[in-house]
VMD Tcl script that builds the backbone (N, CA, C; Angstrom):
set m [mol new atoms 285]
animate dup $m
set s [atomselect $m all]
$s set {name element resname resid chain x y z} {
  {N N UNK 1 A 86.436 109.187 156.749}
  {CA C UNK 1 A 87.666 109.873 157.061}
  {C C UNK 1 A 88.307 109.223 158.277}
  {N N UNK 2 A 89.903 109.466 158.200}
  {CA C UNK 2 A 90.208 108.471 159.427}
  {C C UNK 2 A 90.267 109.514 160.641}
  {N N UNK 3 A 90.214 108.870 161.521}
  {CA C UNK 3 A 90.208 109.520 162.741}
  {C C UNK 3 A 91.701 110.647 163.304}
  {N N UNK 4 A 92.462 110.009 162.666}
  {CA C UNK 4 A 93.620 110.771 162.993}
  {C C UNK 4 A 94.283 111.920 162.171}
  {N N UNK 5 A 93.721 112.158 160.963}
  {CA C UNK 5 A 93.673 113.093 160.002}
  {C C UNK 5 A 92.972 113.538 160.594}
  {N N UNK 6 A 91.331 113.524 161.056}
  {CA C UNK 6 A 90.689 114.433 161.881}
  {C C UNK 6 A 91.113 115.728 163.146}
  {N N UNK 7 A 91.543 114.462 164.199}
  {CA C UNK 7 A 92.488 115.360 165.027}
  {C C UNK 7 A 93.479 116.261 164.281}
  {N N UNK 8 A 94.601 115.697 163.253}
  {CA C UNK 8 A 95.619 116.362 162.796}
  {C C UNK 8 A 95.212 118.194 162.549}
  {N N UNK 9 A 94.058 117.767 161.639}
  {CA C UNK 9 A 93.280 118.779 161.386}
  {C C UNK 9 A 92.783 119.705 162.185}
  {N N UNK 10 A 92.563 119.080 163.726}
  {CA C UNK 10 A 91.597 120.207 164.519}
  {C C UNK 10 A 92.897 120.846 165.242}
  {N N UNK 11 A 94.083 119.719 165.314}
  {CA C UNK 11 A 95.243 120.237 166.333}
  {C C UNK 11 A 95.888 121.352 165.084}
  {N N UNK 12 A 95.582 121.630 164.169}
  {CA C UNK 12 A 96.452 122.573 162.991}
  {C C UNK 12 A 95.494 123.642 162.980}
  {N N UNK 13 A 94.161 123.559 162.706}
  {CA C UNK 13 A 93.532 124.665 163.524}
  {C C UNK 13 A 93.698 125.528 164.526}
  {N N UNK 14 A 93.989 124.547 165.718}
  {CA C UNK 14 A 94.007 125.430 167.168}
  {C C UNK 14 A 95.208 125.655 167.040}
  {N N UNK 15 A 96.639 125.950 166.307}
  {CA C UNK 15 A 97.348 126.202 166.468}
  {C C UNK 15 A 97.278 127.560 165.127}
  {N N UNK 16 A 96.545 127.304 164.400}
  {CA C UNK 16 A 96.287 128.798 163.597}
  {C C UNK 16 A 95.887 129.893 164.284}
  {N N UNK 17 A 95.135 129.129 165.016}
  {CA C UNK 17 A 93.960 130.386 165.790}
  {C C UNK 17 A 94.532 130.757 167.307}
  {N N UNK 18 A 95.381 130.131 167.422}
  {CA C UNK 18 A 96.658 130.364 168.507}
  {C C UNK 18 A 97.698 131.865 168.169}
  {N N UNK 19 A 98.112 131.174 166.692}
  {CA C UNK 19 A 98.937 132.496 166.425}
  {C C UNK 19 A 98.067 133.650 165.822}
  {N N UNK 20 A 96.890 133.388 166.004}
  {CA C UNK 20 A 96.224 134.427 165.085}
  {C C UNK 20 A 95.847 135.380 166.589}
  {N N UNK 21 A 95.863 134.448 167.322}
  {CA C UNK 21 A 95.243 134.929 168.845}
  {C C UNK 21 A 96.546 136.152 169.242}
  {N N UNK 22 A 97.775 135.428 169.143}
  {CA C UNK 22 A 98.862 135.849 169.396}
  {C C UNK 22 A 99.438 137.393 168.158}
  {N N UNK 23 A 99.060 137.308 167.204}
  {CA C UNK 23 A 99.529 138.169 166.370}
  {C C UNK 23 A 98.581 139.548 166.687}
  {N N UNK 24 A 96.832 139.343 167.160}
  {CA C UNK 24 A 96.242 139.919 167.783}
  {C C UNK 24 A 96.583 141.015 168.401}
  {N N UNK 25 A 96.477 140.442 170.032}
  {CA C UNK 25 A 97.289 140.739 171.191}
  {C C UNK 25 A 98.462 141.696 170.734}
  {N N UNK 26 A 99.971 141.273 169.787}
  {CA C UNK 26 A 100.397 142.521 169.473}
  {C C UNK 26 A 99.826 143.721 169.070}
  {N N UNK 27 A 99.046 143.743 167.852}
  {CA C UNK 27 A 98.521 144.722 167.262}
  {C C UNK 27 A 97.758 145.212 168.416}
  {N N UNK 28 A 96.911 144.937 169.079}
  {CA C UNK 28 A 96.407 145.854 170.681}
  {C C UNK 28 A 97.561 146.497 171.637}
  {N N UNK 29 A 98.631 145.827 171.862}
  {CA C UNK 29 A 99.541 146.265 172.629}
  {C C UNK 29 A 100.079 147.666 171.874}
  {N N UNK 30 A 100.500 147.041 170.277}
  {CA C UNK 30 A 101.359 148.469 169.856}
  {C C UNK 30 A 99.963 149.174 169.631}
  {N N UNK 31 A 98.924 148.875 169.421}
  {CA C UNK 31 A 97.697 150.715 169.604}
  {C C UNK 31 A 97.652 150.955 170.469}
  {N N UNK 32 A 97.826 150.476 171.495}
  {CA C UNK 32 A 97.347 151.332 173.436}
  {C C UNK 32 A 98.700 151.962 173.483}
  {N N UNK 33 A 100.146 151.444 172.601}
  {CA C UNK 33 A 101.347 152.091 173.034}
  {C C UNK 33 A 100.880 153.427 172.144}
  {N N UNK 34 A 100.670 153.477 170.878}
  {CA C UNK 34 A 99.969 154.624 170.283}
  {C C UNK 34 A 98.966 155.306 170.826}
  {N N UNK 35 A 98.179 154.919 171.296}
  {CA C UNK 35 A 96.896 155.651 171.948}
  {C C UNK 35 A 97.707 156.484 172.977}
  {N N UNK 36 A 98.518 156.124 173.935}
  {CA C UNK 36 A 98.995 156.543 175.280}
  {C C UNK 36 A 100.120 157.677 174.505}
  {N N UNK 37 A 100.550 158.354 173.671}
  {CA C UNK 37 A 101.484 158.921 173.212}
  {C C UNK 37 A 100.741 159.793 172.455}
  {N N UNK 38 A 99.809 159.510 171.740}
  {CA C UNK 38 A 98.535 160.672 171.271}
  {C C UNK 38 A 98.106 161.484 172.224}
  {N N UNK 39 A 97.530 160.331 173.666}
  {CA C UNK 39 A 97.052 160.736 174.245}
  {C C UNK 39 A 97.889 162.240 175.284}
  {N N UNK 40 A 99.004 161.857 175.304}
  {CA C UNK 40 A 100.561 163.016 176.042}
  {C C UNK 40 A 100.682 163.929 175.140}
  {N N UNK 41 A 100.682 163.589 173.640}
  {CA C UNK 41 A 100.647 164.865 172.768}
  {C C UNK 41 A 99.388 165.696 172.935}
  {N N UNK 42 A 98.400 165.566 173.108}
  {CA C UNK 42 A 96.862 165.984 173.069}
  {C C UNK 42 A 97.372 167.106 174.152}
  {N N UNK 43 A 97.638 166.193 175.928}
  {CA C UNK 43 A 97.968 166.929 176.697}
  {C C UNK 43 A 99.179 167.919 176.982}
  {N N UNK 44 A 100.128 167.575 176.131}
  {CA C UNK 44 A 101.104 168.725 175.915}
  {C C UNK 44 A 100.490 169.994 175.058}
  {N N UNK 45 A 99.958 169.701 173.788}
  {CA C UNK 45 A 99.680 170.811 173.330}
  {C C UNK 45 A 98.016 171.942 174.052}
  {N N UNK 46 A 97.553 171.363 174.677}
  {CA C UNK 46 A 96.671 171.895 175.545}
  {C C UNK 46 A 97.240 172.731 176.522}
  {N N UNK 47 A 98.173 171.967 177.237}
  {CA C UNK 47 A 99.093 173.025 178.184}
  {C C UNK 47 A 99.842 174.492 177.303}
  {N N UNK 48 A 99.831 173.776 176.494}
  {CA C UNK 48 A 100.696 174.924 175.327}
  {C C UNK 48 A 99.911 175.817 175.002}
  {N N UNK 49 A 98.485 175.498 174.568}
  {CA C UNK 49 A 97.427 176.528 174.253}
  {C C UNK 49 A 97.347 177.447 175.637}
  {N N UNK 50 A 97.130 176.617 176.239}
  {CA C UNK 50 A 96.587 177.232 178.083}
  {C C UNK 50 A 97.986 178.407 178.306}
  {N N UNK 51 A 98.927 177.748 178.229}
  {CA C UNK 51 A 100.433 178.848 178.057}
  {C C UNK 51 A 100.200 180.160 177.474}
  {N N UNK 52 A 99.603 179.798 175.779}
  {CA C UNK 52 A 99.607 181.306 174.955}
  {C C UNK 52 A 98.635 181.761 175.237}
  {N N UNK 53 A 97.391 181.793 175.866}
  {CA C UNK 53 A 96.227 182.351 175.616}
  {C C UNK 53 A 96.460 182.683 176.667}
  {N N UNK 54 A 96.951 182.187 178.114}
  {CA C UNK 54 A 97.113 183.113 179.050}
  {C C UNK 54 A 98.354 184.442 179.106}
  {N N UNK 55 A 99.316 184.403 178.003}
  {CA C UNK 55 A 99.883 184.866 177.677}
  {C C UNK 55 A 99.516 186.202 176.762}
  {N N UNK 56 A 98.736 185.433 175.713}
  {CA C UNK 56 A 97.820 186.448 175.382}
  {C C UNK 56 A 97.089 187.415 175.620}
  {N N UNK 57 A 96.515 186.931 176.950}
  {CA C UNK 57 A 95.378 187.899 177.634}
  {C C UNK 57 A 96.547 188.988 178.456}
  {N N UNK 58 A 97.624 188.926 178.920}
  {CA C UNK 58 A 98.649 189.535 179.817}
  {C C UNK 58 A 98.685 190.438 178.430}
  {N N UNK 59 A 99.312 190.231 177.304}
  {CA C UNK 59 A 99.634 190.940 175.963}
  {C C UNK 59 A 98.421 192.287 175.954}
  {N N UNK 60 A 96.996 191.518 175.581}
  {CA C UNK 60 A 96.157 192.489 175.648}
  {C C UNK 60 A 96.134 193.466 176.634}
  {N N UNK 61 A 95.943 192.588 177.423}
  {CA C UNK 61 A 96.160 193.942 179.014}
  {C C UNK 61 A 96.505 194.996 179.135}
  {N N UNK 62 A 98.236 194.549 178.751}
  {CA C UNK 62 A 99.417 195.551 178.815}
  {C C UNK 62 A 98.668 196.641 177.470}
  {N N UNK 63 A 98.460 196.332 176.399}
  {CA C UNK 63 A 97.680 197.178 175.214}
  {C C UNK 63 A 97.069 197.947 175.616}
  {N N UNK 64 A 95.775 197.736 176.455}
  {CA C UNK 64 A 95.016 198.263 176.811}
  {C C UNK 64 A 95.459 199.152 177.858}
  {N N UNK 65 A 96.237 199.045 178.533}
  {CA C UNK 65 A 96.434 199.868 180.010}
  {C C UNK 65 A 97.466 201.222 178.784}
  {N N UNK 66 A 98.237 200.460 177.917}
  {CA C UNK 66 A 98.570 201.389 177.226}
  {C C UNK 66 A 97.966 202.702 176.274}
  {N N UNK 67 A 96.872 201.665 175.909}
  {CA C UNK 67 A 95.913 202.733 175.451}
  {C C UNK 67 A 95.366 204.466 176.068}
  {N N UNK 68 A 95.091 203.578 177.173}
  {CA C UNK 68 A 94.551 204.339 178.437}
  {C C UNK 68 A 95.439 205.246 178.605}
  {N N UNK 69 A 96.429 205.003 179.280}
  {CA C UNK 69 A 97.468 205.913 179.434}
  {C C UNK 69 A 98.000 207.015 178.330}
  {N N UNK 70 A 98.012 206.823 177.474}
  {CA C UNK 70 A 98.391 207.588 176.164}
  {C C UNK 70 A 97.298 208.388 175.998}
  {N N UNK 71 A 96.528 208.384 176.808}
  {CA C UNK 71 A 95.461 209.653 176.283}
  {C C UNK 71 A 94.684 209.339 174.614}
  {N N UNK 72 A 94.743 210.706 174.101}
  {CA C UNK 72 A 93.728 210.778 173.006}
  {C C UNK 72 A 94.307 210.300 171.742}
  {N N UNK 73 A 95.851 210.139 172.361}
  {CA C UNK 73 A 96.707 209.944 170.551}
  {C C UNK 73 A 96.340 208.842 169.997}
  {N N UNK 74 A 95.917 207.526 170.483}
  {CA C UNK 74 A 95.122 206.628 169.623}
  {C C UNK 74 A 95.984 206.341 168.828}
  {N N UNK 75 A 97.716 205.775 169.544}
  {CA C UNK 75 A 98.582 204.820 168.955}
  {C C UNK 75 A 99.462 206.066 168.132}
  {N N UNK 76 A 99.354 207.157 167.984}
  {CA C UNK 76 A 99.769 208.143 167.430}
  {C C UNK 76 A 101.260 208.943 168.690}
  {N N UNK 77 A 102.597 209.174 168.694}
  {CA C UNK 77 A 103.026 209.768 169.930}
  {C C UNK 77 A 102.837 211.406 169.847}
  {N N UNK 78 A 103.191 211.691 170.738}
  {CA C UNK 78 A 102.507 213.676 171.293}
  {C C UNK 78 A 103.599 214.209 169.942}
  {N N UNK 79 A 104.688 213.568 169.462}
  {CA C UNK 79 A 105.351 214.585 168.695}
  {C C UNK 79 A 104.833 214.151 167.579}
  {N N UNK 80 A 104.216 212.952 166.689}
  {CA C UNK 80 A 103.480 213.117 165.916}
  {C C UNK 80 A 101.985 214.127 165.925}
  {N N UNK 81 A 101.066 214.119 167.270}
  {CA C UNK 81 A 99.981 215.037 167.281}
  {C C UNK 81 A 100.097 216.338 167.259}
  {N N UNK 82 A 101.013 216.818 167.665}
  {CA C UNK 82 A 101.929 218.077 167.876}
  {C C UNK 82 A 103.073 218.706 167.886}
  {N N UNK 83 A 103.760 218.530 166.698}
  {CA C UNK 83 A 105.139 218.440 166.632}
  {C C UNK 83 A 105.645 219.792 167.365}
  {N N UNK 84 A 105.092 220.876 167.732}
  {CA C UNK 84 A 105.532 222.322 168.437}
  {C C UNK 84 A 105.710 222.027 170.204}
  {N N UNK 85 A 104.456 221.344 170.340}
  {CA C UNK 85 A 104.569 220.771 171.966}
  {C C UNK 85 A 105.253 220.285 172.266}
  {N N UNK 86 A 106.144 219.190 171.335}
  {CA C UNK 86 A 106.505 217.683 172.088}
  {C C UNK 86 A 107.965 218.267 172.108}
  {N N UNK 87 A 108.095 219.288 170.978}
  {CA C UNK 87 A 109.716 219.831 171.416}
  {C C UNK 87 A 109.971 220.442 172.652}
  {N N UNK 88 A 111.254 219.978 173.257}
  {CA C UNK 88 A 111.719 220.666 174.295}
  {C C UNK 88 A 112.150 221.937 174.023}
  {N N UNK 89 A 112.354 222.432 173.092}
  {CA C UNK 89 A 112.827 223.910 172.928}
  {C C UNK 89 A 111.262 225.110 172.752}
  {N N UNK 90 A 110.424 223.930 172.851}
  {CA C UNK 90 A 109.216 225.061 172.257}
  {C C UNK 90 A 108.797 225.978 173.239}
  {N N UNK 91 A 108.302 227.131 172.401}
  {CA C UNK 91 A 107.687 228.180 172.959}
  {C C UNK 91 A 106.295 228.106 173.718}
  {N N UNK 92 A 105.791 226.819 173.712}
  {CA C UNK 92 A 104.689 226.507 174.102}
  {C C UNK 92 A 104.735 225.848 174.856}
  {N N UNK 93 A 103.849 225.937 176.027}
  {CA C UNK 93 A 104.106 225.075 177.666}
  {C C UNK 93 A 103.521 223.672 177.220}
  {N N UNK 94 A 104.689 223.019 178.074}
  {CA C UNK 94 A 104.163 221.067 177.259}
  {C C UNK 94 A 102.857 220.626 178.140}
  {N N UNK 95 A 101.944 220.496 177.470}
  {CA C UNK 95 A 101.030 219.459 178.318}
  {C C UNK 95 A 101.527 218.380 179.253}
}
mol reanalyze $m
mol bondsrecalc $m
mol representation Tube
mol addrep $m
C-alpha cells in the first residue's frame, strides 16, 4: 500500500472521529440543558406540594376547631337538631 493513501486514510479518520467528537458534545450540552429544566420543574412542583399540604393542614384545622365548637350536632345545625329551639319565636328558652 502506498504511503500516502495511508495517511489519507488516517487524516479521514481523525476527521470522522472529530465530528463524531463534536456531534457528541452537542447531544451532552442539549441533556444537561434538559436535565437543568427537569431539574426546576421537580423543584417547582415540590414547592407546590409544600404550598397545598400546608394549606391543607390550615383547612383541617379550621374543620376541626369547627367541629369542636358546634357542640354535639356533628355537622348537623341547632335548627336541623331542634327545629322548636333554634326558632326565635319559640316558647322554649334557646340553649
Amino acid at each position: 500500500m502506498y504511503n500516502g493513501d495511508l495517511f489519507a486514510d488516517r487524516k479521514n479518520g481523525v476527521y470522522h472521529l472529530l465530528e463524531e467528537r463534536e456531534a457528541l458534545k452537542k447531544k451532552l450540552k442539549d441533556a444537561d440543558k434538559l436535565l437543568g429544566q427537569c431539574l426546576q420543574q421537580i423543584k417547582s412542583l415540590a414547592e407546590d406540594k409544600d404550598r397545598k399540604d400546608k394549606e391543607l393542614e390550615e383547612v383541617k384545622g379550621a374543620a376541626q376547631v369547627q367541629s369542636l365548637t358546634s357542640g354535639s350536632t356533628r355537622g348537623r345545625s341547632r335548627q336541623q337538631e331542634d327545629p322548636i329551639r333554634a326558632s326565635p319565636w319559640s316558647p322554649v328558652e334557646n340553649r
